[in-house]
PDB file of the backbone (N, CA, C, O) and the ligand in Angstrom, with CONECT records:
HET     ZN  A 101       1
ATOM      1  N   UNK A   1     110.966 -75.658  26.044  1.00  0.00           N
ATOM      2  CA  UNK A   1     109.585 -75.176  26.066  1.00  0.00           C
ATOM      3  C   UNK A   1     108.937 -75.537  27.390  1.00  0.00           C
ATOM      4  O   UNK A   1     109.044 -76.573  28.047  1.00  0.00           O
ATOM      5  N   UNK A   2     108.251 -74.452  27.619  1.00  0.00           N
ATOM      6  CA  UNK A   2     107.249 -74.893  29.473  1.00  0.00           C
ATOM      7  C   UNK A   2     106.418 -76.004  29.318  1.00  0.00           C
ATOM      8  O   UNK A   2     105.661 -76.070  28.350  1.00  0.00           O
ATOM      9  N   UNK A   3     106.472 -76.879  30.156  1.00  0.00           N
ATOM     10  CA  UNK A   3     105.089 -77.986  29.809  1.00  0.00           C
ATOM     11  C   UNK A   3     104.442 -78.061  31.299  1.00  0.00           C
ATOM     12  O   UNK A   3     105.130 -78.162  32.315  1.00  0.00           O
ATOM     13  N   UNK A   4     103.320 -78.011  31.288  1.00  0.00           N
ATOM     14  CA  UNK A   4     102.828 -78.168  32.309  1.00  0.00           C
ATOM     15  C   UNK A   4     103.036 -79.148  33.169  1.00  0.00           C
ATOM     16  O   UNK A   4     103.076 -80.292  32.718  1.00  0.00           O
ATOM     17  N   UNK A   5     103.212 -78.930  34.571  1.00  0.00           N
ATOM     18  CA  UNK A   5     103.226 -79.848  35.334  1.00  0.00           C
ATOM     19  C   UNK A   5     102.686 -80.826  35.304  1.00  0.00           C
ATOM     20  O   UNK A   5     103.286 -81.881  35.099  1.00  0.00           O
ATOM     21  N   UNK A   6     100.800 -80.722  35.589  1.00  0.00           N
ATOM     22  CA  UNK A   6      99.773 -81.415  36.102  1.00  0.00           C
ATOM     23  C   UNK A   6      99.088 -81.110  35.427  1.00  0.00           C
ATOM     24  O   UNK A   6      98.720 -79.962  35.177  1.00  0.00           O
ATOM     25  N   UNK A   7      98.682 -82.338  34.864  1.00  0.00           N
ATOM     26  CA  UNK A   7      97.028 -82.327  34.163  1.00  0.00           C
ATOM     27  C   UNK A   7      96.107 -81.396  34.763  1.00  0.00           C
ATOM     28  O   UNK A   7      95.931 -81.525  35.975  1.00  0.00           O
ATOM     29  N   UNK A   8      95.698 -80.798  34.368  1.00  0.00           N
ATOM     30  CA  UNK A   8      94.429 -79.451  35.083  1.00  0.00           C
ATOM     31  C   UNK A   8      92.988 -80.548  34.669  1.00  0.00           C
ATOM     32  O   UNK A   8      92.585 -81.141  33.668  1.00  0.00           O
ATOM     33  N   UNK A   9      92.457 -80.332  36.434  1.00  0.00           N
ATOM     34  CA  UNK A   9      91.342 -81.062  36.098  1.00  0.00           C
ATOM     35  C   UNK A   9      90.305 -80.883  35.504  1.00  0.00           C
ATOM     36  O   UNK A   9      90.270 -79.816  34.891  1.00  0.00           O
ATOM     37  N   UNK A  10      89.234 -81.647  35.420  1.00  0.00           N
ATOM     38  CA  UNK A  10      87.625 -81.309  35.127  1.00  0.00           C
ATOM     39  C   UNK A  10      87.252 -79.901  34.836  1.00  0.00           C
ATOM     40  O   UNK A  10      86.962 -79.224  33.849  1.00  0.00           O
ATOM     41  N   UNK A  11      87.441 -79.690  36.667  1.00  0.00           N
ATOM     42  CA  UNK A  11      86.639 -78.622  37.700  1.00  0.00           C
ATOM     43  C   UNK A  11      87.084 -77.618  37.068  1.00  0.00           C
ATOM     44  O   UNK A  11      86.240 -76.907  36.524  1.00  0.00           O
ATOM     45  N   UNK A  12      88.692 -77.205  36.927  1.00  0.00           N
ATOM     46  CA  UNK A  12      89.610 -75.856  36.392  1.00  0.00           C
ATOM     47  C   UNK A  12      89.299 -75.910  35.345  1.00  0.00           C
ATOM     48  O   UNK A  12      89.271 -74.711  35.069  1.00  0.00           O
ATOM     49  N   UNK A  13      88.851 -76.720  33.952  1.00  0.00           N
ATOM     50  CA  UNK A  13      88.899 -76.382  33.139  1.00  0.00           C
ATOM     51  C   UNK A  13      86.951 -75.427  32.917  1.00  0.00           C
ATOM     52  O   UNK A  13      86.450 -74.399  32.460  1.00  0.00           O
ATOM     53  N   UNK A  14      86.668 -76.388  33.446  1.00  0.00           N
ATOM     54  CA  UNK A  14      85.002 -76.133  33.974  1.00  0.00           C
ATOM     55  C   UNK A  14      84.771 -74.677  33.979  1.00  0.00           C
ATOM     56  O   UNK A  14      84.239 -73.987  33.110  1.00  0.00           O
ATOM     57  N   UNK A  15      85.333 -74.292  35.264  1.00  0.00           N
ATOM     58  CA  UNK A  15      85.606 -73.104  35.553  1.00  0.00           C
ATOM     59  C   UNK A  15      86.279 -71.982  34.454  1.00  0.00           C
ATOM     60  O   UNK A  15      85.891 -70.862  34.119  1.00  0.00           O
ATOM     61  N   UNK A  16      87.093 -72.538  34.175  1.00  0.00           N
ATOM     62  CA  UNK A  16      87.518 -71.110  32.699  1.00  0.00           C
ATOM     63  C   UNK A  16      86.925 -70.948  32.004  1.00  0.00           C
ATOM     64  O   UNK A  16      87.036 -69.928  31.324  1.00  0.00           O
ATOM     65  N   UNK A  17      85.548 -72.257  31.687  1.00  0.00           N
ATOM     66  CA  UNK A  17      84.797 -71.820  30.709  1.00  0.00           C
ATOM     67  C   UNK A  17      83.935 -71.554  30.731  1.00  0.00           C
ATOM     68  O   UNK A  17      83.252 -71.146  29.792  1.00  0.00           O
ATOM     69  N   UNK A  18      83.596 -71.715  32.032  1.00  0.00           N
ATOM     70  CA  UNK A  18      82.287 -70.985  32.670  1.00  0.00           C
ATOM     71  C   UNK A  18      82.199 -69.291  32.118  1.00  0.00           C
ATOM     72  O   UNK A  18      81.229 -68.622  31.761  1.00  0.00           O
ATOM     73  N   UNK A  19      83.880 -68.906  32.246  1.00  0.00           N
ATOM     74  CA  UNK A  19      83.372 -67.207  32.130  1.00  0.00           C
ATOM     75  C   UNK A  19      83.286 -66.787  31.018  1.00  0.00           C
ATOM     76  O   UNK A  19      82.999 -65.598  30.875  1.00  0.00           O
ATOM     77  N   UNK A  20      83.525 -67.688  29.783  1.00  0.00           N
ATOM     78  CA  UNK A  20      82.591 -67.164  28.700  1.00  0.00           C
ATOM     79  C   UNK A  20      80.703 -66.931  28.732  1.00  0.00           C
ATOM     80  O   UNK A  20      80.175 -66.093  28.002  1.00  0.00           O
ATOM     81  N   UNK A  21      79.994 -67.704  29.568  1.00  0.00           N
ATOM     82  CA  UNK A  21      79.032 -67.602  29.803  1.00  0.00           C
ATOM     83  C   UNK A  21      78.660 -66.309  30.274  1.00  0.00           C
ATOM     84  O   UNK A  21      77.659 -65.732  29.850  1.00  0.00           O
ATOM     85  N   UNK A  22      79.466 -65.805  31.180  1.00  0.00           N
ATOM     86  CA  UNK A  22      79.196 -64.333  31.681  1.00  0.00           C
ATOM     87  C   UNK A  22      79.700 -63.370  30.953  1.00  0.00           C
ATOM     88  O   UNK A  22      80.187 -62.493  31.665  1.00  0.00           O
ATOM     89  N   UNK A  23      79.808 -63.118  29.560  1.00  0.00           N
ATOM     90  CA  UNK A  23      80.151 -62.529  29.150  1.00  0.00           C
ATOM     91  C   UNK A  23      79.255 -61.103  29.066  1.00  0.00           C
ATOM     92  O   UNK A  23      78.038 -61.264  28.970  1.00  0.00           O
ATOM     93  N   UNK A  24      79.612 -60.124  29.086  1.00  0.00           N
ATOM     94  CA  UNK A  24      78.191 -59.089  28.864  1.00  0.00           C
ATOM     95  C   UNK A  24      77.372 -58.662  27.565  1.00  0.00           C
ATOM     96  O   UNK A  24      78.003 -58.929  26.542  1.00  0.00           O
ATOM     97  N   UNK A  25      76.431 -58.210  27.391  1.00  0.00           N
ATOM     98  CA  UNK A  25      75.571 -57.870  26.579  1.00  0.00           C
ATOM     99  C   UNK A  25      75.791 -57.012  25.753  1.00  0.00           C
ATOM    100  O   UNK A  25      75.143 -55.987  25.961  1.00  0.00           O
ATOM    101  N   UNK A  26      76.760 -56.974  24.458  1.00  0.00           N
ATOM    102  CA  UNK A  26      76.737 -56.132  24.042  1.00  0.00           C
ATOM    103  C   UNK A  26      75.834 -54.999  23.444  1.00  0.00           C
ATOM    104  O   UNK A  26      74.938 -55.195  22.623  1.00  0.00           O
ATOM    105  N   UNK A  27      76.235 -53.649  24.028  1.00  0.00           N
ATOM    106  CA  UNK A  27      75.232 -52.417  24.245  1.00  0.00           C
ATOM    107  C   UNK A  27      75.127 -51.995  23.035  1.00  0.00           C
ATOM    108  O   UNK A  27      75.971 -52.460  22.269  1.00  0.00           O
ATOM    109  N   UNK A  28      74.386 -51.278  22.600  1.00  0.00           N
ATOM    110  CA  UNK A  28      73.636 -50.633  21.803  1.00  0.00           C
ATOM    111  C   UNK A  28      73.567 -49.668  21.435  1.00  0.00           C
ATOM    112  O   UNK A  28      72.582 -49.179  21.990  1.00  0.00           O
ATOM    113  N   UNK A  29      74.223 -48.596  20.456  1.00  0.00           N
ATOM    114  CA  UNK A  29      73.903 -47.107  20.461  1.00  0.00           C
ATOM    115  C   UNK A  29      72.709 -46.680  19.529  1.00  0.00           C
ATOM    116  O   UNK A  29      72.115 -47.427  18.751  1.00  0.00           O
ATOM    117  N   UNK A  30      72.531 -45.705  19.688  1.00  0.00           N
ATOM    118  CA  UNK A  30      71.074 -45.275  18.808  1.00  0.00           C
ATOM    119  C   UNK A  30      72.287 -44.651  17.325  1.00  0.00           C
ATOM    120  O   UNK A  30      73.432 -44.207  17.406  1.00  0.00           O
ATOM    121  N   UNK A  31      71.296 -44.908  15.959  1.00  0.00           N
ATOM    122  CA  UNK A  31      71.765 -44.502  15.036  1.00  0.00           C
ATOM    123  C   UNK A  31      71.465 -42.946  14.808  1.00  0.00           C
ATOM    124  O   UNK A  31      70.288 -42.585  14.828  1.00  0.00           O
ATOM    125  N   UNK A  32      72.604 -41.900  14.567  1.00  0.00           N
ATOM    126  CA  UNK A  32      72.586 -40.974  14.527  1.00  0.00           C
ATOM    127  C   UNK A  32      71.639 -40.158  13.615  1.00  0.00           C
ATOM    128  O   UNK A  32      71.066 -39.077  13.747  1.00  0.00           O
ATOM    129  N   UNK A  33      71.703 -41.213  12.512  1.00  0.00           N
ATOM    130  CA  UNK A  33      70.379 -40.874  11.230  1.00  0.00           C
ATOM    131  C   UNK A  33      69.204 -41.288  11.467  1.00  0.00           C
ATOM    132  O   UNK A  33      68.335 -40.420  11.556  1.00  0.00           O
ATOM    133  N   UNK A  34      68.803 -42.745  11.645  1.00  0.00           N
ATOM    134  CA  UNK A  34      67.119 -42.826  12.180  1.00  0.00           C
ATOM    135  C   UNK A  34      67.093 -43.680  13.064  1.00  0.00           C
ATOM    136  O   UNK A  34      66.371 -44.664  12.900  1.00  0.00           O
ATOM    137  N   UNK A  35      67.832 -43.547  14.182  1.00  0.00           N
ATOM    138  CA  UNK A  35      67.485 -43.376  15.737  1.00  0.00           C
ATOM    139  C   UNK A  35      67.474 -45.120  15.986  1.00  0.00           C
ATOM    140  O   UNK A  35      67.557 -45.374  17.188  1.00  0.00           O
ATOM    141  N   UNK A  36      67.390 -46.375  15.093  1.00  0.00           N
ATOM    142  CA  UNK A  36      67.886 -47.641  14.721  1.00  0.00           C
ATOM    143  C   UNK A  36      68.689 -48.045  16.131  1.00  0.00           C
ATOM    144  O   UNK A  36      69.461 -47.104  16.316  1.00  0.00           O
ATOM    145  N   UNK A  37      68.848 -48.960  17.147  1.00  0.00           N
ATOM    146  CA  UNK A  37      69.441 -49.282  17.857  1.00  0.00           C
ATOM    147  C   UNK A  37      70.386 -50.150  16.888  1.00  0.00           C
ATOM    148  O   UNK A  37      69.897 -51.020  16.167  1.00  0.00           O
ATOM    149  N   UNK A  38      71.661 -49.892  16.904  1.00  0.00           N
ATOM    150  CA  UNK A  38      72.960 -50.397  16.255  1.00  0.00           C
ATOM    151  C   UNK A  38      74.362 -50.912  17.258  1.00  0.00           C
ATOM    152  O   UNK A  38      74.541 -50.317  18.320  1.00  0.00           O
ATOM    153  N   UNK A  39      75.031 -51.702  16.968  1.00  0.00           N
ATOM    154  CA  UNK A  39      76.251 -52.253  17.828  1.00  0.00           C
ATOM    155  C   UNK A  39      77.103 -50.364  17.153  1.00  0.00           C
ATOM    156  O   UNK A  39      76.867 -49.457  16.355  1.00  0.00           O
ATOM    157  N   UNK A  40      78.024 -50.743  18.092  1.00  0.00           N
ATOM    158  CA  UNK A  40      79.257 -48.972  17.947  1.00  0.00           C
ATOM    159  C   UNK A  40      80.048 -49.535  17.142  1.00  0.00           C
ATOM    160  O   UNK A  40      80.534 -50.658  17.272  1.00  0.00           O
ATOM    161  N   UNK A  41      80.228 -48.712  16.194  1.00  0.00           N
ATOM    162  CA  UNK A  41      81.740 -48.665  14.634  1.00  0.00           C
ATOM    163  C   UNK A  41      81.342 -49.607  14.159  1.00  0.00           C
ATOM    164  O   UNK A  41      82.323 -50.281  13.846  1.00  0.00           O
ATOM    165  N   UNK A  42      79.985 -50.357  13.759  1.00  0.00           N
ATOM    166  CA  UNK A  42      79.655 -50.620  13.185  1.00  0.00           C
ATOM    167  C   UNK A  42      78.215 -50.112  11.746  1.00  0.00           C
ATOM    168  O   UNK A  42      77.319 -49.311  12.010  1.00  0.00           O
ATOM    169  N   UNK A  43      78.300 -50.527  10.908  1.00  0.00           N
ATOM    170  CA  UNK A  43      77.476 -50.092   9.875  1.00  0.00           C
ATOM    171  C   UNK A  43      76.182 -50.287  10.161  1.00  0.00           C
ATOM    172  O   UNK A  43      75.832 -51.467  10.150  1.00  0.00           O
ATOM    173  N   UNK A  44      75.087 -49.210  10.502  1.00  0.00           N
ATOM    174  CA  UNK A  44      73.458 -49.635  10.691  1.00  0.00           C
ATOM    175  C   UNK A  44      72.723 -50.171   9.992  1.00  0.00           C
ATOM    176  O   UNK A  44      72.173 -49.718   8.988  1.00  0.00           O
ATOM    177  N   UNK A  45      72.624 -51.374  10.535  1.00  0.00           N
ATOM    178  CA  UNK A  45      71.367 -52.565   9.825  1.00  0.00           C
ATOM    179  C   UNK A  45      70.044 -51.770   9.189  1.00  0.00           C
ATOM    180  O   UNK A  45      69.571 -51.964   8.070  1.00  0.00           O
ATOM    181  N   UNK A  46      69.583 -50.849  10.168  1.00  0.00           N
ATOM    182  CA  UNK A  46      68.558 -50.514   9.184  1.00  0.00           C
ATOM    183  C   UNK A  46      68.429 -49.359   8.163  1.00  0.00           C
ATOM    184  O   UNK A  46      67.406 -49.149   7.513  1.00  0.00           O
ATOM    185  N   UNK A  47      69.604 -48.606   8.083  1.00  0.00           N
ATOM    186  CA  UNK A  47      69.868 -47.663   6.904  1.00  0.00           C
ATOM    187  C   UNK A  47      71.077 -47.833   6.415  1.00  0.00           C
ATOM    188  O   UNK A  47      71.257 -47.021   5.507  1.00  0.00           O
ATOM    189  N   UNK A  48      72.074 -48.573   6.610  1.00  0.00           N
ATOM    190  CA  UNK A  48      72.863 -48.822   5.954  1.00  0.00           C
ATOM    191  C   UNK A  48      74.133 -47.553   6.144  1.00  0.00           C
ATOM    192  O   UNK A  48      75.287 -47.599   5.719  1.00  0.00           O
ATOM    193  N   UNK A  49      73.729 -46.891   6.614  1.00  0.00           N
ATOM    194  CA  UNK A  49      74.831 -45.591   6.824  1.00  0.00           C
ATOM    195  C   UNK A  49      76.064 -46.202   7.904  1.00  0.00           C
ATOM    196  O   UNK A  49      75.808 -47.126   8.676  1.00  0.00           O
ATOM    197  N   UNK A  50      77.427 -45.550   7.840  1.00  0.00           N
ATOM    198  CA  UNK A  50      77.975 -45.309   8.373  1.00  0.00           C
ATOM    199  C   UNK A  50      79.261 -43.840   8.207  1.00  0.00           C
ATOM    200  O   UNK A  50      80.124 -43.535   7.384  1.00  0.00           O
ATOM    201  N   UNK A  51      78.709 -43.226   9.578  1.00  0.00           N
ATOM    202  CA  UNK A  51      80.185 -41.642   9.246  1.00  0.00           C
ATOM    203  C   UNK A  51      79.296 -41.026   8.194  1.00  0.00           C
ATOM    204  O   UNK A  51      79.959 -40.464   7.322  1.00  0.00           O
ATOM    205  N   UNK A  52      77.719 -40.952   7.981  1.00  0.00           N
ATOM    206  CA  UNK A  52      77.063 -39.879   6.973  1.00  0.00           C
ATOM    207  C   UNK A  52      77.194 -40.393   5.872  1.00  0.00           C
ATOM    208  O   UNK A  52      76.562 -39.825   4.981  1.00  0.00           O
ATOM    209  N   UNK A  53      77.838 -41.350   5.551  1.00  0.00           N
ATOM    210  CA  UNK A  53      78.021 -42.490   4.064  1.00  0.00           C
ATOM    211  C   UNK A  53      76.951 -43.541   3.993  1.00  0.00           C
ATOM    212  O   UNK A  53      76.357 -43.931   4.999  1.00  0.00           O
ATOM    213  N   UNK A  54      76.744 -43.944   2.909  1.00  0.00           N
ATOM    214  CA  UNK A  54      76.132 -45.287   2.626  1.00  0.00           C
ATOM    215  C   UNK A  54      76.576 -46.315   2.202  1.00  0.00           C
ATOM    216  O   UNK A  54      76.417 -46.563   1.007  1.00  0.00           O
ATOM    217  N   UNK A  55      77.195 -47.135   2.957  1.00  0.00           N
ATOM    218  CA  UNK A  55      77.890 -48.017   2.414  1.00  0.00           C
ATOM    219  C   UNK A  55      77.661 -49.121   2.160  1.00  0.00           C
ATOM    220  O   UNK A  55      78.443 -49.627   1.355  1.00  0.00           O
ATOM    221  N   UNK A  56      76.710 -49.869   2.607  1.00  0.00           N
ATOM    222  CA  UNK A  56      75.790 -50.458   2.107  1.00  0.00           C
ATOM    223  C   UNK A  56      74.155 -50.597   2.126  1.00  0.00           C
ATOM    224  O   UNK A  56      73.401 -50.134   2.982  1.00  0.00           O
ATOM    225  N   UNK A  57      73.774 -51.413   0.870  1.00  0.00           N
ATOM    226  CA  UNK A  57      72.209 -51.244   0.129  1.00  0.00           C
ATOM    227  C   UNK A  57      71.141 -51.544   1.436  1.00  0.00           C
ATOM    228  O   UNK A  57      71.311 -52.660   1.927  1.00  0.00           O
ATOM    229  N   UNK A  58      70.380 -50.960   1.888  1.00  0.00           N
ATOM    230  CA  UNK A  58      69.081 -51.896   2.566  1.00  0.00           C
ATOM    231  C   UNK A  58      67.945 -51.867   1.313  1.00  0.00           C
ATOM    232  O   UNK A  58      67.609 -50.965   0.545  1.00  0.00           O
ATOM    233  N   UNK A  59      67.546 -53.150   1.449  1.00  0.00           N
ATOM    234  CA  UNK A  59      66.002 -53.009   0.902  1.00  0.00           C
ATOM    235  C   UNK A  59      65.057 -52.240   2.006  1.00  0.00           C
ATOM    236  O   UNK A  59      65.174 -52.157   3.229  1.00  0.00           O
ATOM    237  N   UNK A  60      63.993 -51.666   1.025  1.00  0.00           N
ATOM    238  CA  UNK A  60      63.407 -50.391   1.927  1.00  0.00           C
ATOM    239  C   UNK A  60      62.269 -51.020   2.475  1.00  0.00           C
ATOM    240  O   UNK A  60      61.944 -50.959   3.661  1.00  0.00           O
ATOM    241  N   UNK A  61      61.472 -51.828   1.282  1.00  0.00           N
ATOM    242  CA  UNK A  61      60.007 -52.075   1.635  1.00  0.00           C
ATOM    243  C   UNK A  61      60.060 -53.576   2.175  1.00  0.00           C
ATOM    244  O   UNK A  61      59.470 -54.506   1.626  1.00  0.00           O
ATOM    245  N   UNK A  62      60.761 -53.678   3.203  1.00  0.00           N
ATOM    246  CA  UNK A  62      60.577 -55.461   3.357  1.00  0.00           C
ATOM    247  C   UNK A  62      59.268 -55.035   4.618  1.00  0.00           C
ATOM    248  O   UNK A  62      58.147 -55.539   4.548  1.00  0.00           O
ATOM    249  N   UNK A  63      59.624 -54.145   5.603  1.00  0.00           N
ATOM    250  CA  UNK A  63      58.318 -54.384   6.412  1.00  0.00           C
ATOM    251  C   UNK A  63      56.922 -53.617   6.174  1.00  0.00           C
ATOM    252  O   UNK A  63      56.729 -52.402   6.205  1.00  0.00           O
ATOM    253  N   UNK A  64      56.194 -54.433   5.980  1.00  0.00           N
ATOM    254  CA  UNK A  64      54.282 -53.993   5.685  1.00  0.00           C
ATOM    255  C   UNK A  64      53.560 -53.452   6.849  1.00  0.00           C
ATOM    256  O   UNK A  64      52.370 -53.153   6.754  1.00  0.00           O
TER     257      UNK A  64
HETATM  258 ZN    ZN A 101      70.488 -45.962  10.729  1.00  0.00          ZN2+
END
């Protein structure tokens, strides 16, 4: 089995995990049914549709 040479320091490890920090923003598509900014291939939070289906329940009247 490979074993590493050298302990990888501080700094390198520092650094690799730095670029989770930069990760990007995941974008946003508009929902095809009521226009809802939603993550993509995922099911819309605020109607519950996905693919013209309902697949799952929203409560309707939570906002006054
Ligand atoms: Zn929707």
């Amino acid at each position: 089995m490979a074993v590493p040479k050298r302990r990888q320091s501080k700094s390198r490890s520092a650094i690799r995990r730095a670029q989770v920090m930069k990760q990007p923003v995941p974008h946003f598509v508009p929902c095809p049914r009521c226009g809802e900014a939603r993550l993509p291939h995922r099911v819309c939070p605020a109607c519950g549709y996905y693919k013209d289906r309902m697949v799952v329940e929203v409560p309707q009247d939570e906002k006054t």
